[in-house]
C-alpha positions as CSV (number, residue, x, y, z in Angstrom):
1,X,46.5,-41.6,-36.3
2,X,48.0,-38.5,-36.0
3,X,45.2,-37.0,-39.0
4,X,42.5,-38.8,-36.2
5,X,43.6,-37.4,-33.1
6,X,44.1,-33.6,-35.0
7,X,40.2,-33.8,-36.3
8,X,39.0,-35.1,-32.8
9,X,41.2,-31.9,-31.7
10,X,39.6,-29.6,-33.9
11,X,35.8,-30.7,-33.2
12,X,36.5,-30.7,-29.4
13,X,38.2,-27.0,-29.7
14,X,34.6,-26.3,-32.0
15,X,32.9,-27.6,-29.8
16,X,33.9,-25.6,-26.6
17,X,34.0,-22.5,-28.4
18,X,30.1,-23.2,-29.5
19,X,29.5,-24.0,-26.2
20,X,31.6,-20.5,-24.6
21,X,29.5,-18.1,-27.5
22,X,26.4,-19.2,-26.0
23,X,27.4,-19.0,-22.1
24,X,28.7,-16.1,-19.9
25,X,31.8,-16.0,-18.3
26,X,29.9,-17.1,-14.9
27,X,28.4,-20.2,-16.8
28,X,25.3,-18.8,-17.3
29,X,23.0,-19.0,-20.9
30,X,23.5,-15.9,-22.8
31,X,19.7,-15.9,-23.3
32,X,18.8,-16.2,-19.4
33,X,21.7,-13.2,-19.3
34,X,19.7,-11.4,-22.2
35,X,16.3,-11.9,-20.3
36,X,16.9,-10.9,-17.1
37,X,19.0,-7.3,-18.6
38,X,15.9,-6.8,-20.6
39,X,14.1,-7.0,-17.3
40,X,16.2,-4.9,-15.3
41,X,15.8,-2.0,-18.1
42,X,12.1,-1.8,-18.2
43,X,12.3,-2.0,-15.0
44,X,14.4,0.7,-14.3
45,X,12.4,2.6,-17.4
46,X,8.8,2.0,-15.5
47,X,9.9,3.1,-12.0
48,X,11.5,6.5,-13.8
49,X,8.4,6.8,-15.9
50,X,5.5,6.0,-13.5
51,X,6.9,8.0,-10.3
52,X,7.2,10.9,-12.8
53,X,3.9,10.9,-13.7
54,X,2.7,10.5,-9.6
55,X,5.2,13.0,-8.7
56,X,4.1,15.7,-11.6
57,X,0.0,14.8,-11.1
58,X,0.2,15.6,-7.4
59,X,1.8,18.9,-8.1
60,X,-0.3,20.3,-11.0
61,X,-3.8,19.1,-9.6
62,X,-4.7,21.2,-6.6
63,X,-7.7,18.4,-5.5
64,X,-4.4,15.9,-5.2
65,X,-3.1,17.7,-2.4
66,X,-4.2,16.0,0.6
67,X,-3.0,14.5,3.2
68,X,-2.4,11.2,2.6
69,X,-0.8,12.4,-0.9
70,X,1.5,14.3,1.2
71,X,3.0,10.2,1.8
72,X,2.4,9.4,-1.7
73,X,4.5,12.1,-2.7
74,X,7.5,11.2,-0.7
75,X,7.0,7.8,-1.6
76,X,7.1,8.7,-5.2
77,X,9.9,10.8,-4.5
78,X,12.1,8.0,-3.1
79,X,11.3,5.9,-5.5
80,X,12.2,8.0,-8.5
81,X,15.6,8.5,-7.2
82,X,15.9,5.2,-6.7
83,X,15.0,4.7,-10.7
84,X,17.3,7.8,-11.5
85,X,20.6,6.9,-9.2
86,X,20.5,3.8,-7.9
87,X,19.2,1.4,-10.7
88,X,20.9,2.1,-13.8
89,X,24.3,1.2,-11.8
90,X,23.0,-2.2,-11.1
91,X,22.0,-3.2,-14.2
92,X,25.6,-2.0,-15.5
93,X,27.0,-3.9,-12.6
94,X,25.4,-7.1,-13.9
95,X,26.2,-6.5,-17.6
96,X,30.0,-6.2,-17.2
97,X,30.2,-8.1,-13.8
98,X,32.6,-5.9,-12.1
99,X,32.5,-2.9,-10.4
100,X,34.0,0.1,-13.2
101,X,33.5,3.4,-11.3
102,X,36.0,3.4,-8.5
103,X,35.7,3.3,-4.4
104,X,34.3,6.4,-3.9
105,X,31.1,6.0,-6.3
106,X,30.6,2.7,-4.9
107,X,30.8,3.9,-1.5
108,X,27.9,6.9,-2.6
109,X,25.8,4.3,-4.7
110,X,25.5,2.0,-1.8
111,X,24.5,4.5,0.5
112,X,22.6,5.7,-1.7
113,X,20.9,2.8,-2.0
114,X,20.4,1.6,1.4
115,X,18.6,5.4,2.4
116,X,16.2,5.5,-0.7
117,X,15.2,1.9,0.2
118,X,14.2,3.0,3.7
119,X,12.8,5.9,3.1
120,X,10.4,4.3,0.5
121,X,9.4,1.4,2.8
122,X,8.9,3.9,6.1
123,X,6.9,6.1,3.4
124,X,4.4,3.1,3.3
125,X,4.9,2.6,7.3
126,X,3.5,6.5,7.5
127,X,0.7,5.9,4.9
128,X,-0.8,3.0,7.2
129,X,-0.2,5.1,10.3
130,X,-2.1,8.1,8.6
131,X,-5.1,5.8,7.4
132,X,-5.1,4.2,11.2
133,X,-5.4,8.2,12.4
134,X,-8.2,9.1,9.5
135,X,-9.9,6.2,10.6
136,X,-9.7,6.0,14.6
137,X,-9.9,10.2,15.1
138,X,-11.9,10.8,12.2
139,X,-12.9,14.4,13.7
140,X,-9.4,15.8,15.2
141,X,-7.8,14.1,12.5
142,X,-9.9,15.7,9.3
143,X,-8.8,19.5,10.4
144,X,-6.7,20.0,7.5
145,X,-4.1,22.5,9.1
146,X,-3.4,20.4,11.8
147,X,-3.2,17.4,9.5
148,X,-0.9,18.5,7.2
149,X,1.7,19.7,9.9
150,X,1.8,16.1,11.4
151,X,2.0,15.3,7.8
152,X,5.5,17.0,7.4
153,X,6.6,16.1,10.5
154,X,6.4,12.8,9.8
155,X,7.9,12.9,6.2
156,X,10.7,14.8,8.1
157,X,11.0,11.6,10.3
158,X,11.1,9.6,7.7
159,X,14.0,10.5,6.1
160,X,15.8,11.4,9.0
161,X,15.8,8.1,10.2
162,X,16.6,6.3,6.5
163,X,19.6,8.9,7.0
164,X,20.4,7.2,10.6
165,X,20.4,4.0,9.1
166,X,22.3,5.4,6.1
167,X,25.2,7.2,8.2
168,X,26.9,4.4,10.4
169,X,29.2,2.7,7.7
170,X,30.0,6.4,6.1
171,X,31.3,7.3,10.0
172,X,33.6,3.6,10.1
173,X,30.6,1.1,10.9
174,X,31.7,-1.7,8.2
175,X,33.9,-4.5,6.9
176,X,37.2,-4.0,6.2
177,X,37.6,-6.1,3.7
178,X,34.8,-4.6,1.4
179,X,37.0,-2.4,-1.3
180,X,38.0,-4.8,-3.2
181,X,39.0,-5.2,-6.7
182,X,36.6,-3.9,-9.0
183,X,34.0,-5.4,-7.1
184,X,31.0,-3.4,-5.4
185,X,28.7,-5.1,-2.2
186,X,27.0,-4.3,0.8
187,X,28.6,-3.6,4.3
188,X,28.7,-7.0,5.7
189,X,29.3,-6.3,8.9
190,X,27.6,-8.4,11.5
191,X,26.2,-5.2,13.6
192,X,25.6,-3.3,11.0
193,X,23.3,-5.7,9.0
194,X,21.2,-6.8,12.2
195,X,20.7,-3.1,12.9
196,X,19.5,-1.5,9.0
197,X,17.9,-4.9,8.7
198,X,15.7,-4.2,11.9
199,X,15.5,-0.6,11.3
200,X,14.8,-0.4,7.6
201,X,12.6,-3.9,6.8
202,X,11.5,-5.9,9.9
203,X,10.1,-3.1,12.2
204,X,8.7,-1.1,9.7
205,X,7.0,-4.2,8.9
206,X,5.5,-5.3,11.7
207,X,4.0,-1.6,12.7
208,X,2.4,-1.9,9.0
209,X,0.7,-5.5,10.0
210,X,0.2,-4.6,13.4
211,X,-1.5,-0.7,12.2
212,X,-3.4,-2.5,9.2
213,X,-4.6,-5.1,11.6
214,X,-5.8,-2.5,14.1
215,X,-8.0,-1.0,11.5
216,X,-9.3,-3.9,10.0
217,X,-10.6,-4.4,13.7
218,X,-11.9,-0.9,14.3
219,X,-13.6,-1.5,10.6
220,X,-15.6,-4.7,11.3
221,X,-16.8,-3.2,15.0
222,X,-18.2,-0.5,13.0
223,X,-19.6,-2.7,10.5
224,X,-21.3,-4.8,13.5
225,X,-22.4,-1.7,15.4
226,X,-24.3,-0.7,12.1
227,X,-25.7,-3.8,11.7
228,X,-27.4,-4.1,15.3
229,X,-28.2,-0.7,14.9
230,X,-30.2,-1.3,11.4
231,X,-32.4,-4.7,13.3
232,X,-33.2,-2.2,15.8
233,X,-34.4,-0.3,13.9
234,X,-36.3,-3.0,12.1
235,X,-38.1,-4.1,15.0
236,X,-39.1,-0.5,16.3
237,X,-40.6,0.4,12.6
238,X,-42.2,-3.3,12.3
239,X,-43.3,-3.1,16.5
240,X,-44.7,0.6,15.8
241,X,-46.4,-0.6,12.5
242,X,-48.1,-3.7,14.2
243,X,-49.2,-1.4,16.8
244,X,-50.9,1.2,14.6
245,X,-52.4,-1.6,12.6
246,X,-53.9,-3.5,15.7
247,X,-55.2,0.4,16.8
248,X,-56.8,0.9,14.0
249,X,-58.6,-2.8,13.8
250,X,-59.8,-1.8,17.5
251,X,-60.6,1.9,16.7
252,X,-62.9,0.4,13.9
253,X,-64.5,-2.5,15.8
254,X,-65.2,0.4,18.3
255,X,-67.4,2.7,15.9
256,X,-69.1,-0.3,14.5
257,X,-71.5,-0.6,16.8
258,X,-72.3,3.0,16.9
259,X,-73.0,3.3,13.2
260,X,-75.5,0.0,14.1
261,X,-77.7,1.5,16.7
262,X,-77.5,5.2,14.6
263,X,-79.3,3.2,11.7
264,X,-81.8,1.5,14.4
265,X,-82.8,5.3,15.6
266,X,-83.0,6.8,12.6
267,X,-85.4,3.6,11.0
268,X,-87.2,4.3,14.0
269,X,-87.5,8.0,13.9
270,X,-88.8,7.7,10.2
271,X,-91.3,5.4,11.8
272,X,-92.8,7.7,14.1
273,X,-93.0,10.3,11.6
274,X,-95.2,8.0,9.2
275,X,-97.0,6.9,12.0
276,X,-97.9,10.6,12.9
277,X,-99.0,11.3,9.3
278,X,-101.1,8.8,9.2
């Protein structure tokens, strides 16, 4: 009995530590671990590379440098920091699980985080507000030098405000419960997430519909004024064509006549001129 239970001992004790070489200490399949790390990196690897190619083609090529590139640029710009600074400590974060860089860097990484993020998405709230301006002012709007400067100022707005948003838990706005050991979230304060949530995802958001929406409109009244615009058209050049035709038919019935009684006088001449001979 004893030689049972030690073999049933010693295949349970297999068993689990089969079972703990394929599974994380959360539980989780090493694969699904594997998969989604893999992810993370290229990832990370594809936001680095791509918005250093955007960032590098905008500056070398002098035709880039328009207006609406001015956006692109900042985008890119957020976005590549956001590859450089903020990614790489997440996907270490879910490799070992805990937090291994102290307070401090925590602290920097989050805000980090929080004012690229904004800045990126009120990049793409500027980029709809300058196509809604090229589109509804197409003359005042096209003079380049007067362009570009509301260009910057609006960059500058943009990340002064992903700063605003950024500041609040730096200057005491947050939880006080958040340092804790060796782990590394978000400010979960109450006020706090109502007010980055509003200021960095939910109103940019619904300017972007609302600005998108608004051009779509001015688009399609276009669209329709062009289209009435082309049948009128159509009708004057088809009315003005049936007109010259029917002219023409009366013009000829007209002369028809003429040409008729012309023949008569001159038979008639030639008549009297053989008559005369005779």
């Amino acid at each position: 009995n004893d030689s049972i239970s030690f073999v049933e001992d010693y295949n349970n004790e297999l068993v689990r530590t089969s079972n703990s070489s394929l599974q994380t200490d959360d539980g989780h399949p090493l694969w699904k671990e594997y998969t989604l790390t893999s992810i993370f990196v290229l990832l990370t690897i594809v936001t680095i590379f791509g918005n250093t190619l955007t960032i590098i083609s905008v500056l070398t090529t002098r035709r880039l440098r328009t207006v609406t590139n001015c956006f692109v640029m900042s985008l890119a710009v957020a976005d590549w920091l956001v590859g450089i600074f903020v990614m790489p400590f997440a996907v270490a974060l879910h490799i070992t699980g805990s937090w291994e860089f102290g307070w401090i860097l925590c602290d920097i990484w989050i805000s980090l985080d929080v004012c690229l993020c904004t800045a990126s998405i009120l990049s793409l709230c500027a980029i709809s507000i300058d196509r809604y301006l090229a589109v509804t002012q197409p003359l005042t709007y096209s003079r380049k030098t007067r362009s570009k400067k509301l260009a910057y100022n609006m960059i500058l707005c943009v990340w002064l405000l992903a700063l605003v948003i950024t500041c609040p838990p730096i200057l005491g706005w947050y939880d006080k419960d958040r340092h804790r050991d060796k782990k590394c979230g978000y400010n979960q304060n109450r006020g706090y997430v109502v007010f980055s949530g509003m200021g960095s995802f939910f109103i940019p958001l619904l300017v972007v519909l609302y600005v998108y929406a608004k051009i779509s409109c001015v688009i399609a009244r276009r669209h329709n004024n062009l289209e009435a615009l082309n049948q009128q058209h159509n009708l004057g050049r088809h009315e003005m064509i049936k007109h010259t035709c029917s002219h023409h038919h009366h013009h000829h019935h007209q002369h028809k006549p003429n040409h008729d009684e012309s023949d008569k006088s001159e038979k008639g001449s030639s008549e009297s001129e053989e008559n005369l001979k005779a």
